[in-house]
Residue frames as a rotation matrix with the C-alpha (Angstrom) as fourth column:
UNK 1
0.899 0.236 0.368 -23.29
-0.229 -0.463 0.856 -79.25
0.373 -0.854 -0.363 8.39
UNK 2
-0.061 -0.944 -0.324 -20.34
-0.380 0.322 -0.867 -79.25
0.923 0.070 -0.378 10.14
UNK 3
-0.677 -0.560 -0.477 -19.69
0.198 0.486 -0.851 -79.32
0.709 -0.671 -0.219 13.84
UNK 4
0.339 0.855 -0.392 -22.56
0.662 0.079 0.745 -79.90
0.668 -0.513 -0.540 16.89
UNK 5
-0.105 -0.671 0.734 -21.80
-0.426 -0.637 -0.643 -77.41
0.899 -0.380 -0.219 18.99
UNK 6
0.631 0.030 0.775 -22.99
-0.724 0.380 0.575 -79.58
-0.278 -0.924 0.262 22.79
UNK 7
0.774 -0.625 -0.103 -20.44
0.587 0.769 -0.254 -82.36
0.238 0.136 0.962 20.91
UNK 8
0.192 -0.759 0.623 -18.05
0.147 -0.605 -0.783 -79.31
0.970 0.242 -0.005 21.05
UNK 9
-0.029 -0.445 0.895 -18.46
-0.892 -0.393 -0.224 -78.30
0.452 -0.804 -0.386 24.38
UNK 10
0.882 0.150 0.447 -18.39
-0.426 0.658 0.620 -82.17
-0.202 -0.738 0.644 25.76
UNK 11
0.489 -0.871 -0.054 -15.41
0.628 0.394 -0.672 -83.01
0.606 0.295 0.739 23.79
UNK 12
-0.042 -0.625 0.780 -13.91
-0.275 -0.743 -0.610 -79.86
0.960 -0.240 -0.141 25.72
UNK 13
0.320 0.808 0.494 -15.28
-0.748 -0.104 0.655 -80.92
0.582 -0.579 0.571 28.67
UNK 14
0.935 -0.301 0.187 -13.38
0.117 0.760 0.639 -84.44
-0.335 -0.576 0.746 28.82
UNK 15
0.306 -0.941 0.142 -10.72
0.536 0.047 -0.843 -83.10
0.787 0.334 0.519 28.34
UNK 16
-0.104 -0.321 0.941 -10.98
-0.342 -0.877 -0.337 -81.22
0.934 -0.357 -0.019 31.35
UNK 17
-0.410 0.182 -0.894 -12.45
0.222 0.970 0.095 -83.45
0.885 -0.160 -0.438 33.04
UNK 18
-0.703 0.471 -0.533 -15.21
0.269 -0.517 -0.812 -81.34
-0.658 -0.714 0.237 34.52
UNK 19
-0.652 0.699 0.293 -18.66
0.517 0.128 0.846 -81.78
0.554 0.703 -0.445 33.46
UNK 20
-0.464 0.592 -0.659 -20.10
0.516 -0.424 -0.744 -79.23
-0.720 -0.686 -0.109 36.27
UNK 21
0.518 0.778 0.355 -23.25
0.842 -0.392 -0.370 -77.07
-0.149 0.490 -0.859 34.57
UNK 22
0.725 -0.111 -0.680 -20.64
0.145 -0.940 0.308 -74.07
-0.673 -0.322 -0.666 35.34
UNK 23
-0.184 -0.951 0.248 -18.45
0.055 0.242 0.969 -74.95
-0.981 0.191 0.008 33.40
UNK 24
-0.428 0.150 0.891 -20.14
0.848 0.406 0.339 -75.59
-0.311 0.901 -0.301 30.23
UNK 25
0.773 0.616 0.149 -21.82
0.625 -0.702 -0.341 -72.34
-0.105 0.357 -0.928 30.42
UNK 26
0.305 -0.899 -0.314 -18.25
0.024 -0.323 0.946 -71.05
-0.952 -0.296 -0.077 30.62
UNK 27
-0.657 -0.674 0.338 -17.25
0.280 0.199 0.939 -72.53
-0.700 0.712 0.058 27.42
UNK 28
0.069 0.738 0.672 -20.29
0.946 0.166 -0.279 -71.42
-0.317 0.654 -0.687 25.84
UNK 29
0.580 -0.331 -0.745 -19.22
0.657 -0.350 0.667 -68.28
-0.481 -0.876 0.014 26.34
UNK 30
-0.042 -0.940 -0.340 -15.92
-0.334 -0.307 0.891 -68.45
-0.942 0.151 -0.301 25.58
UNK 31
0.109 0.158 0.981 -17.33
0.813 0.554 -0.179 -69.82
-0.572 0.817 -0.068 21.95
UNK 32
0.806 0.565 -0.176 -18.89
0.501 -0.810 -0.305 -66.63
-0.315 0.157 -0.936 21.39
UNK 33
0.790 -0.358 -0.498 -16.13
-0.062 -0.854 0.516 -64.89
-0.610 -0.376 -0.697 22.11
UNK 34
-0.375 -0.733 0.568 -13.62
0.076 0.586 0.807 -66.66
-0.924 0.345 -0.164 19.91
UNK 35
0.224 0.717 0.660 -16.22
0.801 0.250 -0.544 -66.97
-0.556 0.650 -0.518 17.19
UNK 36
0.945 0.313 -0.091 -16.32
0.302 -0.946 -0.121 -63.36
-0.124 0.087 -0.989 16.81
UNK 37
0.142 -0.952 -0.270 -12.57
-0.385 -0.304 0.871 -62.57
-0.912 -0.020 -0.410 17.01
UNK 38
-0.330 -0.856 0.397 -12.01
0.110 0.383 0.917 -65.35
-0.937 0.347 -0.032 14.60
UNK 39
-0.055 0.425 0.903 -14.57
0.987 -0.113 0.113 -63.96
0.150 0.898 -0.414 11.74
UNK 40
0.863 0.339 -0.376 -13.51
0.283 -0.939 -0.196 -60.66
-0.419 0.063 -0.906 12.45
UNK 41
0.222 -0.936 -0.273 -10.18
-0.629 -0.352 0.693 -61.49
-0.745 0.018 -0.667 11.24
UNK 42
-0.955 -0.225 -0.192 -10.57
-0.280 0.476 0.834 -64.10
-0.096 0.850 -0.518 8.44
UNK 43
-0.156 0.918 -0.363 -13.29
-0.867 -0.303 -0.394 -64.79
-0.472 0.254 0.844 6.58
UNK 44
-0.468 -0.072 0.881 -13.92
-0.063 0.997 0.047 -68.52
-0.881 -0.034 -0.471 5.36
UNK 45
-0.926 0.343 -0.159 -14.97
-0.178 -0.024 0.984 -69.60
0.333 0.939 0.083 1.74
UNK 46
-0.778 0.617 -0.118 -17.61
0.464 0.691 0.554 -71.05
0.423 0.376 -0.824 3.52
UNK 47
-0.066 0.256 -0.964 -18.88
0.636 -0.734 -0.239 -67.69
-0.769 -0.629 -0.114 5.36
UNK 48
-0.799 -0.296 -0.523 -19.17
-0.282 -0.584 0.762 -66.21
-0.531 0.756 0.383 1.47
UNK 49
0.092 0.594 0.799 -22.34
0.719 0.515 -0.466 -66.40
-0.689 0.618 -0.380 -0.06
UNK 50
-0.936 -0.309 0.167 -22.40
0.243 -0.226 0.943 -65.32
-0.254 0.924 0.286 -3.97
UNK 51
0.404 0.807 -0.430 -24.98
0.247 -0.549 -0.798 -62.39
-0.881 0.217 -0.421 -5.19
UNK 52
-0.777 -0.258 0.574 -24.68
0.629 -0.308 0.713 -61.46
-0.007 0.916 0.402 -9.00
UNK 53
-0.237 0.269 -0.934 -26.00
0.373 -0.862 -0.343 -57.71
-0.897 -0.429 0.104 -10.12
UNK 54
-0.106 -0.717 0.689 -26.43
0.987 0.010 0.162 -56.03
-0.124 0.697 0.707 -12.89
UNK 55
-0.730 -0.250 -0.636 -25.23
0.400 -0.911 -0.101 -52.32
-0.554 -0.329 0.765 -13.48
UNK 56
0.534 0.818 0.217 -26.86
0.625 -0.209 -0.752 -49.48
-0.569 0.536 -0.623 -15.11
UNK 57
0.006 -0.747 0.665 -25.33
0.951 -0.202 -0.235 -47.68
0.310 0.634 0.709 -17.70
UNK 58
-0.354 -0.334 0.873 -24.06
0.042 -0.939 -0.342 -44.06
0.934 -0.085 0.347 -16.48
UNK 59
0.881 0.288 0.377 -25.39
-0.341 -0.166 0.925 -45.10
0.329 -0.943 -0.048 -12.75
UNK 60
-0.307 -0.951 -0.027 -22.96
-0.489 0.182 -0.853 -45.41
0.816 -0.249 -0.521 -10.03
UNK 61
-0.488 0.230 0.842 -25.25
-0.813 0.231 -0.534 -46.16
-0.317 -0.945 0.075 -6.89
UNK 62
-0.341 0.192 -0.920 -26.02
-0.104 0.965 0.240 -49.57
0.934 0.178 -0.309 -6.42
UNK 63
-0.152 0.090 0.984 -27.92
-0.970 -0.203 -0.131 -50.85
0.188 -0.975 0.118 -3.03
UNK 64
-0.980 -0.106 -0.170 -28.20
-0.048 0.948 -0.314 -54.37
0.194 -0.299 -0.934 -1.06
UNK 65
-0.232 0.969 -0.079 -32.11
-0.918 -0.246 -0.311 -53.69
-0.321 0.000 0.947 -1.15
UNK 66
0.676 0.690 -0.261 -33.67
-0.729 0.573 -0.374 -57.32
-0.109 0.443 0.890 -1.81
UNK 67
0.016 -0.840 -0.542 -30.11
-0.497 0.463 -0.733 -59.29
0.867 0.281 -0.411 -1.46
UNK 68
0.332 0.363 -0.871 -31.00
0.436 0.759 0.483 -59.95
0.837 -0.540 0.093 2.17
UNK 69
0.990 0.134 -0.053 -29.24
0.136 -0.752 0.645 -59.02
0.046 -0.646 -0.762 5.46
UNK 70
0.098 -0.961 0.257 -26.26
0.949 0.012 -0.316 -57.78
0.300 0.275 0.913 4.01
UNK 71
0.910 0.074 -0.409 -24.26
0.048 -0.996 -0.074 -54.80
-0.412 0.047 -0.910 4.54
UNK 72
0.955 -0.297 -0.008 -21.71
0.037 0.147 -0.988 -53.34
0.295 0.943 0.151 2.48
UNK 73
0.174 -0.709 0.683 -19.16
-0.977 -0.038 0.209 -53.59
-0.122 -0.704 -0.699 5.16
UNK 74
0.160 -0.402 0.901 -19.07
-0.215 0.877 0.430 -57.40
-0.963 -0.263 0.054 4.36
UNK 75
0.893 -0.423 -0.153 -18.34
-0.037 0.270 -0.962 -57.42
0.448 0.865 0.225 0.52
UNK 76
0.530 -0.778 0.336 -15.61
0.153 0.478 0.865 -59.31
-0.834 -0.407 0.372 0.12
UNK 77
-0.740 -0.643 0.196 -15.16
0.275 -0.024 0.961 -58.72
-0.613 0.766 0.195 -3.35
UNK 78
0.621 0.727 -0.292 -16.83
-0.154 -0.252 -0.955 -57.76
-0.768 0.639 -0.044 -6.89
UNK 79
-0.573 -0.805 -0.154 -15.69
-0.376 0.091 0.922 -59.05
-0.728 0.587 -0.355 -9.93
UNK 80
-0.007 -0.051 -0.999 -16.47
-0.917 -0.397 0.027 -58.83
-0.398 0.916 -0.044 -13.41
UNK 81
0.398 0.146 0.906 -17.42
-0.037 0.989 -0.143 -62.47
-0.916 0.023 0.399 -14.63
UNK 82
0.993 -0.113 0.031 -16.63
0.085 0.514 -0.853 -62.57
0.081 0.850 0.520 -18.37
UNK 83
0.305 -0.951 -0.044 -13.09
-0.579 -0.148 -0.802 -60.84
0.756 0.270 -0.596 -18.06
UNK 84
0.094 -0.388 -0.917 -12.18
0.749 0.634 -0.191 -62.35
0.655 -0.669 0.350 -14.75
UNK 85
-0.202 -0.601 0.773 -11.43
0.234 -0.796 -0.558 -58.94
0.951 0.068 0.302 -13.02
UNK 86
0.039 0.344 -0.938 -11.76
0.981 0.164 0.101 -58.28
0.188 -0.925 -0.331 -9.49
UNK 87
0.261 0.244 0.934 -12.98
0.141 -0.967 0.213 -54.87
0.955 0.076 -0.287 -8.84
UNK 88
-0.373 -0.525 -0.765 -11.24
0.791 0.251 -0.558 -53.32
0.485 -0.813 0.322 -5.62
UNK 89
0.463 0.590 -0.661 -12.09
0.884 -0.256 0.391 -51.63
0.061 -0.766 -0.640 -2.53
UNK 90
-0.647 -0.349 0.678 -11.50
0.431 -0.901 -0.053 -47.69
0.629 0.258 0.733 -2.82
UNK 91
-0.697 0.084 -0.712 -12.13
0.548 -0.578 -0.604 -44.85
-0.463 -0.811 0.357 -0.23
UNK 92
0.764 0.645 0.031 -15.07
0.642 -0.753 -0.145 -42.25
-0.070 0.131 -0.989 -0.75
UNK 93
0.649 -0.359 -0.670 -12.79
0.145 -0.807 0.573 -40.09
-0.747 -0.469 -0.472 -0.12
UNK 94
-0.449 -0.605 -0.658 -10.35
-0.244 -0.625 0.741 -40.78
-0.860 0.494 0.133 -2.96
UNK 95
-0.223 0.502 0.836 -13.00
0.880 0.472 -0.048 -41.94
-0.418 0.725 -0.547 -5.11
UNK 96
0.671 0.721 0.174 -13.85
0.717 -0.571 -0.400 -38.45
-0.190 0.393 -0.900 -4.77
UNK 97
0.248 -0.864 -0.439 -10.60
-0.144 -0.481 0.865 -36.84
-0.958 -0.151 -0.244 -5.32
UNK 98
-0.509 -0.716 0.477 -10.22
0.470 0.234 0.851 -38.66
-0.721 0.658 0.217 -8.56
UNK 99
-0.793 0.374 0.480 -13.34
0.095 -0.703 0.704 -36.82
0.601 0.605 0.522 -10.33
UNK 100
-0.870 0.490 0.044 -15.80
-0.421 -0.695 -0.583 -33.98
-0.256 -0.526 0.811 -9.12
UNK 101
-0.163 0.855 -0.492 -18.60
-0.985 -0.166 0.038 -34.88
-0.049 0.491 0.870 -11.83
UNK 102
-0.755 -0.531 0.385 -18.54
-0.456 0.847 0.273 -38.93
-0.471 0.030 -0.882 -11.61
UNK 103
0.385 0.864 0.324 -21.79
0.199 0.265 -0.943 -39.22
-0.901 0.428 -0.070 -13.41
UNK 104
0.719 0.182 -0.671 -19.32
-0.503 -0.529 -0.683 -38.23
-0.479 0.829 -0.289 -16.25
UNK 105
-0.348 -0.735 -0.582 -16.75
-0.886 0.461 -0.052 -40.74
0.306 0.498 -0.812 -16.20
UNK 106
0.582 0.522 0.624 -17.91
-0.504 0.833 -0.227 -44.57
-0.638 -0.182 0.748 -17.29
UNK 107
0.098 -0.638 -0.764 -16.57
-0.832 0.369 -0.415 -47.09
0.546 0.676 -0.495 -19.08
UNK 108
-0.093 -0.118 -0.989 -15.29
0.031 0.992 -0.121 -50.65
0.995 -0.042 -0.088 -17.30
UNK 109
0.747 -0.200 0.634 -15.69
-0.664 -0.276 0.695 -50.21
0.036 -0.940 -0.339 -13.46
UNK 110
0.384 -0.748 -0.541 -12.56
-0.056 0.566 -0.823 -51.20
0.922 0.346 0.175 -11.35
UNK 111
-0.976 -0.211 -0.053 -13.09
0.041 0.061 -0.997 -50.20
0.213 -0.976 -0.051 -8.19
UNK 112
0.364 0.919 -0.151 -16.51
0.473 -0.042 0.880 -50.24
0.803 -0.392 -0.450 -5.54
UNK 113
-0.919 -0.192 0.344 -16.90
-0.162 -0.613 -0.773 -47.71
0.359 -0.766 0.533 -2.32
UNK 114
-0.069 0.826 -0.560 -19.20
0.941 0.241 0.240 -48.40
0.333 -0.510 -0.793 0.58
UNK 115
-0.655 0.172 0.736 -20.86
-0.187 -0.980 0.062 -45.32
0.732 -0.097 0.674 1.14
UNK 116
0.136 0.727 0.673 -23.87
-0.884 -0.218 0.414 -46.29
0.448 -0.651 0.613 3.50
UNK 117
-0.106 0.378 0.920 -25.01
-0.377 0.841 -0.388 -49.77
-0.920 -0.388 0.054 5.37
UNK 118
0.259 0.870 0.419 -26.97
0.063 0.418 -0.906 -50.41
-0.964 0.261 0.053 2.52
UNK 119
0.997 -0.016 -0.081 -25.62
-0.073 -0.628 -0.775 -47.97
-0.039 0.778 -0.627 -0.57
UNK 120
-0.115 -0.945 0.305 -21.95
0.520 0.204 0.830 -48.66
-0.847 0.254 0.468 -2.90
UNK 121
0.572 0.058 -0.818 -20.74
-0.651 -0.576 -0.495 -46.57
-0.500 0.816 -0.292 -5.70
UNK 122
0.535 -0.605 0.589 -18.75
0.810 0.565 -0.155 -48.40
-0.239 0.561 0.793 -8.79
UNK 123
0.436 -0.716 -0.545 -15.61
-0.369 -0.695 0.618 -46.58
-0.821 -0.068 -0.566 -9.98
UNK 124
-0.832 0.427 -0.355 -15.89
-0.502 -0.852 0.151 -45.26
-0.238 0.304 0.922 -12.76
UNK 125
0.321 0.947 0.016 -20.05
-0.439 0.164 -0.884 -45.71
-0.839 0.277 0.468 -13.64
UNK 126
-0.154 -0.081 0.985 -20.56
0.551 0.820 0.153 -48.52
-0.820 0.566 -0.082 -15.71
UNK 127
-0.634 0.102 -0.767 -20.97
-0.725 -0.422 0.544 -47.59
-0.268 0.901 0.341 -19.71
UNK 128
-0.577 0.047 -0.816 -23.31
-0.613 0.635 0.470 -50.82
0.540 0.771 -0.338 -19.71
UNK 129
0.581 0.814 -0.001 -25.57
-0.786 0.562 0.259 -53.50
0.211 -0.150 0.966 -18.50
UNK 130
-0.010 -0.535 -0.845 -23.51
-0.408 0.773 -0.485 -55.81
0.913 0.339 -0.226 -16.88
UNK 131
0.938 0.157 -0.310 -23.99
0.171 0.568 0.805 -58.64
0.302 -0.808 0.506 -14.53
UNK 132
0.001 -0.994 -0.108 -21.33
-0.306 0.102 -0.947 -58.71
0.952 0.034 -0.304 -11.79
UNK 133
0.145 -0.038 -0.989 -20.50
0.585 0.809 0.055 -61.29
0.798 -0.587 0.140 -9.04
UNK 134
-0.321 -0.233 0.918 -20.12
-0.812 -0.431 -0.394 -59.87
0.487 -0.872 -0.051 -5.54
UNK 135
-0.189 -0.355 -0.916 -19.19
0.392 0.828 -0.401 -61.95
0.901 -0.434 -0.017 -2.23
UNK 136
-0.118 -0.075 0.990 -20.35
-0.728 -0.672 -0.138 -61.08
0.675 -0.737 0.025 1.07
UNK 137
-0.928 -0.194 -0.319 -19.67
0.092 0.710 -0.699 -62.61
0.362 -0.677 -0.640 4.48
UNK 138
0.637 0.729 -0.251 -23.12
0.126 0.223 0.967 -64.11
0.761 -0.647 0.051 6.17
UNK 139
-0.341 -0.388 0.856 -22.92
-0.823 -0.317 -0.471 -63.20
0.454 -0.866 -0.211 9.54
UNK 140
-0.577 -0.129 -0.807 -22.85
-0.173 0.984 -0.033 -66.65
0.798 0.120 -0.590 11.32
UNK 141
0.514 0.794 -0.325 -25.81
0.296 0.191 0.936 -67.89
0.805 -0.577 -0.137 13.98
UNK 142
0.127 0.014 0.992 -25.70
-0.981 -0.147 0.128 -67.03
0.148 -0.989 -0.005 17.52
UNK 143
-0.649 -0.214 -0.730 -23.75
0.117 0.920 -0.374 -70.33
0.752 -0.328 -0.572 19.26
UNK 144
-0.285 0.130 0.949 -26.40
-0.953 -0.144 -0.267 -71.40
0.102 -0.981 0.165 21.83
UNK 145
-0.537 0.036 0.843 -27.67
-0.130 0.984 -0.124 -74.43
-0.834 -0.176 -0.523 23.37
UNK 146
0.094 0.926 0.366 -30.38
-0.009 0.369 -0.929 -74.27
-0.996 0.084 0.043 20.88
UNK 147
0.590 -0.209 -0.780 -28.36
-0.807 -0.186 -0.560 -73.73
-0.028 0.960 -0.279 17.63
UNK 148
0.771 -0.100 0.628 -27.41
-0.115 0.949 0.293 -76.74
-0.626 -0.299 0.721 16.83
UNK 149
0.337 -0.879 0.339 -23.79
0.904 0.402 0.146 -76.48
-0.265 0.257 0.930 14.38
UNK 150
-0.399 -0.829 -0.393 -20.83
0.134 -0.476 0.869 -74.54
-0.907 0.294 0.301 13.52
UNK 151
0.874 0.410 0.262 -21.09
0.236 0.113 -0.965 -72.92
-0.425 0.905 0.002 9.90
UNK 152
0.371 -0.862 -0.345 -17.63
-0.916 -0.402 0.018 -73.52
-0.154 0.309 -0.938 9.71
UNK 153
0.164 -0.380 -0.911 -15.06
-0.263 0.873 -0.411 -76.26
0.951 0.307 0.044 8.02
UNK 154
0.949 -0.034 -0.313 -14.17
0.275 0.574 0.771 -78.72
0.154 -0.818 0.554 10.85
UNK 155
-0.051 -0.999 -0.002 -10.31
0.841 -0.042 -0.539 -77.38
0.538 -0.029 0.842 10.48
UNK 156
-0.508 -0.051 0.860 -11.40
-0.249 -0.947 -0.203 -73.50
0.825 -0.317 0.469 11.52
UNK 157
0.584 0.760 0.287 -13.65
-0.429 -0.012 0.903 -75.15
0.690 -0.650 0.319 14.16
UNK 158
0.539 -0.542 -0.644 -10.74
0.840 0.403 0.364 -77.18
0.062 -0.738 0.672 15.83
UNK 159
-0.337 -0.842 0.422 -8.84
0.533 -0.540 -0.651 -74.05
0.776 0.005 0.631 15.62
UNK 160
-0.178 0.474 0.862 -11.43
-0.595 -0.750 0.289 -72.03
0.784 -0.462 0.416 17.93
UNK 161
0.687 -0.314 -0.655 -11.33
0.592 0.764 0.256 -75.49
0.420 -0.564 0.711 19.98
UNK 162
-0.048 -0.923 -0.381 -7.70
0.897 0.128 -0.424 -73.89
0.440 -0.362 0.822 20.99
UNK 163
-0.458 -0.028 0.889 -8.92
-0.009 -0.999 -0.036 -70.72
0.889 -0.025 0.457 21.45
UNK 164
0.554 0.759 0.343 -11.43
-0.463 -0.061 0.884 -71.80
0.692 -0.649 0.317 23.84
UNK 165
0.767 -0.348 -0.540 -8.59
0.569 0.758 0.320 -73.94
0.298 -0.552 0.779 25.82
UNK 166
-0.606 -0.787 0.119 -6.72
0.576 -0.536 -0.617 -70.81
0.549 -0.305 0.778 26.02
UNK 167
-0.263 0.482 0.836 -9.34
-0.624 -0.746 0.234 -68.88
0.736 -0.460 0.497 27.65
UNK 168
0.810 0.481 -0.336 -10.55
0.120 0.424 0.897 -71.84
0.575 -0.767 0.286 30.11
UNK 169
0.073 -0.844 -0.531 -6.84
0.896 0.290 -0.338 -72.05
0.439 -0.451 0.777 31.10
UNK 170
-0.707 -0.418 0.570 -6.33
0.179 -0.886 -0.428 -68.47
0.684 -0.200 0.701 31.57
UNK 171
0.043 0.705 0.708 -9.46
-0.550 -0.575 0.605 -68.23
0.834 -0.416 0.363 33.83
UNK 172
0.908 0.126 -0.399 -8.24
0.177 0.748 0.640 -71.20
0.378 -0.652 0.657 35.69
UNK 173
0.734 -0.655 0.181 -4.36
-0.579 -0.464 0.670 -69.48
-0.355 -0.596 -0.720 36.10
UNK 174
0.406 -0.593 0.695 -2.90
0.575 0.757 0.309 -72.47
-0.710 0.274 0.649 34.20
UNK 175
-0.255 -0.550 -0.795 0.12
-0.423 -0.676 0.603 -71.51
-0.869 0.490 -0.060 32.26
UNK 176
-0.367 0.229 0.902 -1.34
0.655 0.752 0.076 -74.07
-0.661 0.618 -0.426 29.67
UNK 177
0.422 0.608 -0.672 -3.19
0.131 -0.775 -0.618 -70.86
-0.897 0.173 -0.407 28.28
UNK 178
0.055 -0.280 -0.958 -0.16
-0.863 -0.497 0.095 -69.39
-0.503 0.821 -0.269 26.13
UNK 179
-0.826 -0.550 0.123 0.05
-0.307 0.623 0.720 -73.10
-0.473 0.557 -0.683 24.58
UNK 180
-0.152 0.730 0.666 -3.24
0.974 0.226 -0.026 -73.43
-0.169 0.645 -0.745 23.12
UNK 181
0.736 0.599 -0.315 -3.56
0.211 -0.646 -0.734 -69.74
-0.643 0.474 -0.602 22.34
UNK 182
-0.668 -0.632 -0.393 -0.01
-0.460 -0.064 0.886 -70.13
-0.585 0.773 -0.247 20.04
UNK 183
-0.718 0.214 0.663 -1.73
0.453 0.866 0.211 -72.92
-0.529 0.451 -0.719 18.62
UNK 184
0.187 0.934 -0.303 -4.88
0.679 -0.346 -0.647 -70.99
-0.710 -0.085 -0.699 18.09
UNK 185
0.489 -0.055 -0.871 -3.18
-0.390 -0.906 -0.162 -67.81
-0.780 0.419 -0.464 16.31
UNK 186
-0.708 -0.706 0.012 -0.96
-0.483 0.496 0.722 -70.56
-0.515 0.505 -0.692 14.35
UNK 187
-0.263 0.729 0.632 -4.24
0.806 0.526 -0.272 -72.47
-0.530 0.438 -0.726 13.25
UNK 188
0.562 0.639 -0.525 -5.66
0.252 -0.737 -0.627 -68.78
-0.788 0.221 -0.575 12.21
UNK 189
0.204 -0.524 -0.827 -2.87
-0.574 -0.748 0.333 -67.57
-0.793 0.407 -0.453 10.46
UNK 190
-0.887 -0.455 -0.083 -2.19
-0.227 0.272 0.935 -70.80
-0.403 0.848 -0.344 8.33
UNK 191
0.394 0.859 0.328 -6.33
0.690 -0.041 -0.722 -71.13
-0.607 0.511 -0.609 7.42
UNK 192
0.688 -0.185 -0.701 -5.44
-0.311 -0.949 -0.054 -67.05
-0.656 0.255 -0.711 6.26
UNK 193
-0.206 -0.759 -0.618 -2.28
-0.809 -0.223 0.544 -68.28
-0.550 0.612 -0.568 4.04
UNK 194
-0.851 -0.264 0.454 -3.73
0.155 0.699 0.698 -71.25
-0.502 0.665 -0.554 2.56
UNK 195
0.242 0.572 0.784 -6.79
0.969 -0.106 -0.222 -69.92
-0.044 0.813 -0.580 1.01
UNK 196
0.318 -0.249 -0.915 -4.79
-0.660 -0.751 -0.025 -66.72
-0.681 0.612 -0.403 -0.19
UNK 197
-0.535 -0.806 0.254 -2.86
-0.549 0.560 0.621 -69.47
-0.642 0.193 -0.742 -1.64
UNK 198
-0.483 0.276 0.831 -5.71
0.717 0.670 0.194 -71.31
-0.503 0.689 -0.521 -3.65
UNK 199
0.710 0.663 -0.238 -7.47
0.153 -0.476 -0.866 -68.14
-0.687 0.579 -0.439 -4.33
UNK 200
-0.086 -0.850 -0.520 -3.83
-0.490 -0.418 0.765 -66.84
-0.867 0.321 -0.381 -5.92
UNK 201
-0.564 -0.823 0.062 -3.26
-0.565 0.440 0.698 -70.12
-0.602 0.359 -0.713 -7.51
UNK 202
-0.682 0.598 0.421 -6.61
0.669 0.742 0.031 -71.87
-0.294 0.303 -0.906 -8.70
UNK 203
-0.910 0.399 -0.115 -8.84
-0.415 -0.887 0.205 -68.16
-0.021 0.235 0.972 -8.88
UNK 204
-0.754 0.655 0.042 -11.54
0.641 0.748 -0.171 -70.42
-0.143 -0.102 -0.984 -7.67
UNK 205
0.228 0.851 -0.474 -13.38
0.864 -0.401 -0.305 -67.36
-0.449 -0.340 -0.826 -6.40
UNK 206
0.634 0.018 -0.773 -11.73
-0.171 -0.972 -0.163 -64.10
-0.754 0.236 -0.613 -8.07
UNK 207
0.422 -0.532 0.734 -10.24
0.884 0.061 -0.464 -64.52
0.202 0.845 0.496 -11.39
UNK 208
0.644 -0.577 0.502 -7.38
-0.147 -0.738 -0.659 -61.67
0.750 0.351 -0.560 -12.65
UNK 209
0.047 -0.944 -0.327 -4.84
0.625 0.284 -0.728 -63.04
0.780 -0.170 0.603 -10.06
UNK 210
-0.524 -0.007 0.852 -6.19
-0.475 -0.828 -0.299 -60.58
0.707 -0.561 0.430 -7.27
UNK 211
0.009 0.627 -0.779 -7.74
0.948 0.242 0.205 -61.13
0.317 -0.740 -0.593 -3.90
UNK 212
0.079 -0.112 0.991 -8.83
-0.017 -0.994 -0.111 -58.00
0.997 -0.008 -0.080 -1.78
């Protein structure tokens, strides 16, 4: 587990040094809001949970039926366990530009298209039975009083810390705002370059030197 979130908003709290009931619903709030921005713009290893498949030969549709409450808006990836390969994200559109009949071309897939909520095609239809890894982002609890932690590292949680201190400031007029919301976009952006940086360099999570 990582961070309590009522430890969160009291640590925020003396630092303001206003413990008023209005207040704290304020920052609860202003969690939300942050929360959401900051997993709509980077995904965390630890916001990845790991589903393995396996294809059918000459089938392209694949669904998240029985995987849970995924949709295929949150694959993060698909990749090919024995070679290492990450299999990349490709338009319907030029999936379907590259052939009319795609029940006729198979062989190694290399790419995946969301097509529904629910429903992905592989590019080109497997030629085989093979298991392959796929990442999707869990969509993270609702922050209320009654949820009781962060399902984030304690680094991406002090970053949304700054976020919220830019938003209390800005509702309070303090110019203090733009200095915790640099901080904030500076915390975001280096989370965002240092795990491109281990996936790149260590292929913890996607072998073949590829991230999507």
């Amino acid at each position: 587990m990582s961070v309590d979130l009522s430890a969160f908003v009291k640590s925020i709290q003396r630092k303001l040094g206003d413990t008023s009931t209005a207040t704290e619903s304020l920052i609860e709030d202003f969690v939300g809001d942050r929360l959401v921005d900051y997993l709509t713009r980077f995904q965390p290893i630890e916001m990845r949970d790991l589903v393995d498949f396996t294809t059918v030969a000459s089938t392209r549709a694949y669904t998240l039926t029985g995987w849970g409450e995924y949709s295929t808006s949150d694959i993060y990836a698909i990749k090919e366990p024995t070679q290492g390969i990450t299999l990349r994200k490709m338009a319907l559109k030029r999936y379907e530009e590259l052939i009319a009949s795609p029940s006729s071309e198979t062989g190694d897939p290399t790419h995946y298209i969301p097509v529904t909520d629910t429903k992905f095609y592989l590019y080109p239809a497997p030629n085989s039975a093979t298991v392959l890894s796929t990442y999707i982002v869990r969509t993270h609890a609702a922050m209320t009083a009654d949820s009781s932690y962060f399902e984030l590292a304690d680094r991406n949680v002090k970053t949304i810390k700054f976020g919220v201190l830019a938003d209390l400031y800005a509702d309070r007029d303090d110019t203090r705002s733009v200095y915790y919301e640099r901080k904030y976009e500076k915390g975001l952006k280096d989370a965002m370059a240092k795990e491109r940086q281990n996936l790149n360099d260590n292929a913890r999570l996607l072998p073949g030197n590829s991230i999507e």
